[in-house]
SEVEX-354260 format. One record per residue (C-alpha): x, y, z. Coordinates in nm, 3 decimals, decimal comma, always signed. Example, Ala and Ser with C-alpha at 12.3 -4.5 7.8 and 13.67 -1.06 7.14 Angstrom:
BEGIN
xx_yy_zz
+1,230_-0,450_+0,780
+1,367_-0,106_+0,714
END
This chain:
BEGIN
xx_yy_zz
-1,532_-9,835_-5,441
-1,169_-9,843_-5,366
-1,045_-9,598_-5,612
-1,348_-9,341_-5,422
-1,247_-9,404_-5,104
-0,896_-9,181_-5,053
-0,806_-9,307_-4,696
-0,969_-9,503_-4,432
-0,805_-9,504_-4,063
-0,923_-9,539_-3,685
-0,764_-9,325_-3,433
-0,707_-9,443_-3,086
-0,535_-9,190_-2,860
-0,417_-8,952_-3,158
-0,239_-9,252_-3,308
-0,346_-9,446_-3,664
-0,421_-9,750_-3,716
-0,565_-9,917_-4,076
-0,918_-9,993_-4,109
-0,810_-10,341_-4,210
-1,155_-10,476_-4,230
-1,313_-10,213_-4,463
-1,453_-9,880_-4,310
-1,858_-10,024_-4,116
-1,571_-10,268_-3,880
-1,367_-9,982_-3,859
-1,688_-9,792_-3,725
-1,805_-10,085_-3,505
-1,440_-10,072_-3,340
-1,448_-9,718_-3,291
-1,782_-9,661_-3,116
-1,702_-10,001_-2,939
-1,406_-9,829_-2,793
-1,551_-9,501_-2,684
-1,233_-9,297_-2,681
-1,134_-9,387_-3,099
-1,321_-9,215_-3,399
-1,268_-9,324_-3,739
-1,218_-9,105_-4,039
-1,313_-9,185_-4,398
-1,202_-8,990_-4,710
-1,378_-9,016_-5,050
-1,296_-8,858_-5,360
-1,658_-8,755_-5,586
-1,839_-9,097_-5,520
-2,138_-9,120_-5,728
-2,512_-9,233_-5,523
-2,461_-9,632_-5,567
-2,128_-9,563_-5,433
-2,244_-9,342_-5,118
-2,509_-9,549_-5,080
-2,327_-9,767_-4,858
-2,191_-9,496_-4,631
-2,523_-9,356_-4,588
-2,652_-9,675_-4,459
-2,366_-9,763_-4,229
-2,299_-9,380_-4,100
-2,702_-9,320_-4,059
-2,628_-8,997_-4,259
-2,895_-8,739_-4,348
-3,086_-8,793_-4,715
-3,034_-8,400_-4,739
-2,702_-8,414_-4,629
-2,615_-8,698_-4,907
-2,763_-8,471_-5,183
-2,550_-8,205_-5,116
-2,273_-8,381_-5,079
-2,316_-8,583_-5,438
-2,410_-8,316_-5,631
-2,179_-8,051_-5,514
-2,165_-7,702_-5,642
-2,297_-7,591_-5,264
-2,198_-7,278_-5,086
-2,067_-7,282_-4,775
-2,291_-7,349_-4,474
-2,352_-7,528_-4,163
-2,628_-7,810_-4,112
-2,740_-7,973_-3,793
-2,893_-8,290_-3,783
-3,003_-8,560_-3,528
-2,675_-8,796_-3,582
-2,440_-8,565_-3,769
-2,271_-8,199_-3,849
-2,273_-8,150_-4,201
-2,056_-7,837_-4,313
-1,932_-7,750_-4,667
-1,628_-7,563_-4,736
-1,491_-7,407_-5,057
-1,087_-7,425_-5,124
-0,975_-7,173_-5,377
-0,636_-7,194_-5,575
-0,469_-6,900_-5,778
-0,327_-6,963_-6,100
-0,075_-6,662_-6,136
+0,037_-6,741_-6,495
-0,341_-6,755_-6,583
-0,475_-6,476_-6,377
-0,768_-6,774_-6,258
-0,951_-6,838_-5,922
-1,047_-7,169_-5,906
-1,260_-7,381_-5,640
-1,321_-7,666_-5,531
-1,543_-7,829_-5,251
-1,523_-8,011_-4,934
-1,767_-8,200_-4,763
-1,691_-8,309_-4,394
-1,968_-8,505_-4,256
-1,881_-8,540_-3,841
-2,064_-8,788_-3,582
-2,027_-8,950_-3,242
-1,699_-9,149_-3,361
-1,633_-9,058_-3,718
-1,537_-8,809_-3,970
-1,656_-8,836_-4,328
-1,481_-8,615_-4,595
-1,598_-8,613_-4,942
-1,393_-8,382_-5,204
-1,510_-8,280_-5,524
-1,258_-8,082_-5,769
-0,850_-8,120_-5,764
-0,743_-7,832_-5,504
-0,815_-8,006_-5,123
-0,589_-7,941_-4,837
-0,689_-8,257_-4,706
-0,441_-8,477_-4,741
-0,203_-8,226_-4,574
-0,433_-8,163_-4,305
-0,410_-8,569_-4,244
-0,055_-8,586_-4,240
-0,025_-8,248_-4,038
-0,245_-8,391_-3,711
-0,127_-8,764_-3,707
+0,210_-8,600_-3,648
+0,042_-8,423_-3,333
-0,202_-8,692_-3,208
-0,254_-8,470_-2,855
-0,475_-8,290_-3,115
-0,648_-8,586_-3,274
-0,720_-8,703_-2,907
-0,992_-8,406_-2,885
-1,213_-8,641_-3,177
-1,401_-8,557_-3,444
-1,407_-8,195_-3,368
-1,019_-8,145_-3,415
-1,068_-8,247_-3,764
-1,284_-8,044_-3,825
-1,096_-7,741_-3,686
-0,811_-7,881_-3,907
-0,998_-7,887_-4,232
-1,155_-7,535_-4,131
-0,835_-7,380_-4,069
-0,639_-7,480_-4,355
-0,882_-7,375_-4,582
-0,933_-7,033_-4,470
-0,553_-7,022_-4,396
-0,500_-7,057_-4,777
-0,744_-6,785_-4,863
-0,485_-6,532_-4,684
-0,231_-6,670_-4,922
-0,432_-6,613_-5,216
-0,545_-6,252_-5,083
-0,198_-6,172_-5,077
-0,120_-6,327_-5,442
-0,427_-6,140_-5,566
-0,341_-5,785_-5,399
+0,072_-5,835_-5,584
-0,096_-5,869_-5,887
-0,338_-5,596_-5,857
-0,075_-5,382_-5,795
+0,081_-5,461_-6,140
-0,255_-5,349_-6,295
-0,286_-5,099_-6,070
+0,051_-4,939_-6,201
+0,031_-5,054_-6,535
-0,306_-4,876_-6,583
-0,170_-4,563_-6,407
+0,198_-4,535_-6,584
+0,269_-4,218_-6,689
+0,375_-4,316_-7,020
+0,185_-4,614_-7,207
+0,382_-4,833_-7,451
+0,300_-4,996_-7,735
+0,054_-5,274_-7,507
-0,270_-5,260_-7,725
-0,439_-5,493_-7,443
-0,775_-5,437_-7,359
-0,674_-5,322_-7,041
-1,058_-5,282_-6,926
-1,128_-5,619_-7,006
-0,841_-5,759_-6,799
-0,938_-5,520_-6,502
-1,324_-5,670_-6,555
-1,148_-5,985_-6,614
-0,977_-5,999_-6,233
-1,272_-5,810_-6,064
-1,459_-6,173_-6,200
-1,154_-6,373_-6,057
-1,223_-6,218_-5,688
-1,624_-6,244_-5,727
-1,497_-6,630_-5,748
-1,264_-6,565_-5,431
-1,609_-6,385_-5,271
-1,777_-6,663_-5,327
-1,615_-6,907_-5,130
-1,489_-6,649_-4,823
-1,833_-6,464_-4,788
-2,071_-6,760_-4,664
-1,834_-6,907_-4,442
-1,854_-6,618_-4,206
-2,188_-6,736_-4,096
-2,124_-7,138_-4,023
-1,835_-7,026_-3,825
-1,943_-6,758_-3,590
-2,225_-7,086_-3,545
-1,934_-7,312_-3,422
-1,821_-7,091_-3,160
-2,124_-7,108_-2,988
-2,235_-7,356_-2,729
-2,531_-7,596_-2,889
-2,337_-7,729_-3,153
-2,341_-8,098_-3,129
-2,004_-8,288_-3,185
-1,771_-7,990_-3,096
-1,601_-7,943_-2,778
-1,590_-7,683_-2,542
-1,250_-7,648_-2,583
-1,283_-7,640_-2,963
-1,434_-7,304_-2,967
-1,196_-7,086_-2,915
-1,001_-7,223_-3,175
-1,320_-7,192_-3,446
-1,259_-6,827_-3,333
-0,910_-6,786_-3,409
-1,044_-6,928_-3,772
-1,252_-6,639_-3,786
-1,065_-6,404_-3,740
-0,889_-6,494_-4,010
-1,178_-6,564_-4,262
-1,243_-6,190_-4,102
-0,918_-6,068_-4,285
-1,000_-6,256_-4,598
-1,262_-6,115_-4,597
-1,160_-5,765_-4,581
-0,909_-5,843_-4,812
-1,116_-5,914_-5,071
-1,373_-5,652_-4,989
-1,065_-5,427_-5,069
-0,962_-5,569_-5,363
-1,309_-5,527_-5,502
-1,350_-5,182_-5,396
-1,023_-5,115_-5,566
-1,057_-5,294_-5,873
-1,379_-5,053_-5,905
-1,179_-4,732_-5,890
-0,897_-4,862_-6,101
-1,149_-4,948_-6,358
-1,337_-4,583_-6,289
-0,989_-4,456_-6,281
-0,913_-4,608_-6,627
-1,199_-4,484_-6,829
-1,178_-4,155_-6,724
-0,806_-4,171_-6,815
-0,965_-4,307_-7,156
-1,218_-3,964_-7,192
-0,902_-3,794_-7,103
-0,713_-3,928_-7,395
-1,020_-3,880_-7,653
-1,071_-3,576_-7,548
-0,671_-3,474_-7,626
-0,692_-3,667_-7,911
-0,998_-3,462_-8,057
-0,834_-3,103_-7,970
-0,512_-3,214_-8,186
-0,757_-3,319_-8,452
-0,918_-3,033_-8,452
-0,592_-2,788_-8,410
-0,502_-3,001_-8,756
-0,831_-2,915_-8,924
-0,813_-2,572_-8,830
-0,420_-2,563_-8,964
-0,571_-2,678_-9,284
-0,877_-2,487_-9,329
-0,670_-2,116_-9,332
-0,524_-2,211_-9,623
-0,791_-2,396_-9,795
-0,993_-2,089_-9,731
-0,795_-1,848_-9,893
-0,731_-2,062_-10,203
-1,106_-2,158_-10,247
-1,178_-1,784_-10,246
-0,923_-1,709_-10,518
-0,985_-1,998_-10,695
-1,324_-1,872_-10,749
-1,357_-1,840_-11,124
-1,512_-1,448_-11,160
-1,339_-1,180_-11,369
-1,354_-0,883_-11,123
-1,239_-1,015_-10,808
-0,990_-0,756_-10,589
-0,583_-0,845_-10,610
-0,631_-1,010_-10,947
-0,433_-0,740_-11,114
-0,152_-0,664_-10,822
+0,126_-0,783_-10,927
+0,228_-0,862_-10,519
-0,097_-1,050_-10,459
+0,060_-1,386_-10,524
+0,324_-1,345_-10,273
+0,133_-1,149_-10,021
-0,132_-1,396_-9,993
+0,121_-1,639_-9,940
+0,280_-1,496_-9,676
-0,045_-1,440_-9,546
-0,106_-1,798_-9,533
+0,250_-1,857_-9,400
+0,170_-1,590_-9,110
-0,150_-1,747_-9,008
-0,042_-2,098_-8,992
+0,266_-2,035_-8,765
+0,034_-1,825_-8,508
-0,250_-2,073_-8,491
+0,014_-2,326_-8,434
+0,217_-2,152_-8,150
-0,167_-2,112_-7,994
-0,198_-2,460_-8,036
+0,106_-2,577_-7,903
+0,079_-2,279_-7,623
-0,215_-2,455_-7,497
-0,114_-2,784_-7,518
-0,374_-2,905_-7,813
-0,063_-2,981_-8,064
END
């Protein structure tokens, strides 16, 4: 149970203090106090180990389910004792052009926060240290952490937006440079490849819009008045996230358009110079099949220029079918 449980801490006033007596004291002492809430971190606990929160936390059997199992998109439940919201961090691997998520569970009651994190990538630890060195905010409860949690999260899908949209302006001008080197990447693939990589982002931005436009409206148990108008200031900026990646996806869908036409393009010059070629080499294979037909009255035969003239002939023919050519750009 220790190595699951990240951090354990009451907070009275703003200020910290060690749940010294393992986390159901800690919870007694909090709700004893009326003006202290306690918050509990675990890190993927498995049901035996949750089993004991559960009990002492009077948490919802749905709520638990979600929480153990994971892979959950992001929503907001209401239940009799507790808020139960699930976010979705994202991190951007630049060398390895991957989206990545993880999840967070916060779990918020009358005088405690419960946050369960599944996967590597969690701002929470951050988010801890960032309030206990502002306690004015950790005096508004419960709520504040969840504001916290909320805000980093969606704070750090702006970052990635912005990684993501540098990068997509490499592709962007690799697939449009005006002269290709000698890259034989499937450069479809990767474009295909990143348009996957912001589906992932999509997936964690999109269904967050929803649980908070919820928390900035009066009804929802455990958040403050006050509280709301910060929930809005996170959405407006999942509302740029989201744009951003609606953008990115709209424009990964032309490049890629752009990029296969540029493809037809190319075939189609590359079939006009093979075809200027065969035509090059059909004049002459013409004439020479047709006097390299073996029949003993055939015209020329017996002129003593023919040789020559048909040469020349050839010679003529060649060098004005391949200034047309080259005239019309097919050479």
């Amino acid at each position: 149970m220790p190595d699951v449980i990240v951090d354990c801490a009451i907070y009275r006033e703003g200020r910290r203090t060690e749940c010294a007596t393992g986390f159901a004291h800690a919870l007694d002492a909090a709700r004893a106090e009326g003006h202290s809430f306690m918050w509990l971190g675990m890190h993927e606990p498995t049901a035996e180990e949750f089993e004991r929160v559960r009990s002492e936390f009077a948490l919802h059997p749905l709520a638990i389910e979600d929480a153990l199992k994971a892979h959950q998109r992001p929503k907001l439940e209401v239940y009799d004792d507790s808020l139960f919201m699930v976010l979705k961090p994202i991190t951007y691997d630049d060398k390895a052009d991957t989206v990545t998520s993880s999840e967070v569970m916060v779990f918020v009651g009358d005088s405690f926060v419960v946050t369960v994190r599944h996967g590597e990538a969690s701002p929470l630890a951050a988010v801890r240290r960032r309030l206990e060195e502002h306690p004015e905010i950790l005096r508004h409860g419960p709520g504040a952490v969840l504001y916290a949690v909320s805000d980093a999260v969606v704070d750090h899908y702006i970052e990635v937006a912005a990684e993501l949209q540098l990068d997509m302006e490499e592709l962007e001008a690799e697939v449009f440079a005006p002269v290709r080197g000698a890259d034989t990447r499937n450069t479809a693939a990767e474009i295909y490849a990143f348009k996957r990589e912001v589906m992932e982002f999509r997936r964690a931005t999109g269904p967050l819009a929803e649980p908070m436009a919820r928390l900035q409206n009066p009804g929802v148990p455990f958040v403050h008045a006050h509280a709301r108008p910060f929930f809005r200031d996170v959405d407006d900026h999942l509302t740029r996230a989201n744009e951003s990646v609606d953008g990115l996806d709209r424009l990964l869908s032309d490049i890629l358009s752009a990029h296969l036409a540029q493809m037809g393009v190319r075939q189609n010059d590359d079939m006009r110079k093979i075809s200027a070629w065969a035509a090059l080499a059909a004049v002459p294979t013409l004439i020479a099949g047709i006097y390299g037909m073996n029949f003993t009255h055939m015209p020329e035969l017996s002129w003593h220029l023919g040789y020559p003239a048909v040469l020349v002939l050839m010679v003529l023919i060649e060098v004005s079918l391949y200034r047309l050519f080259k005239r019309r750009g097919w050479l």
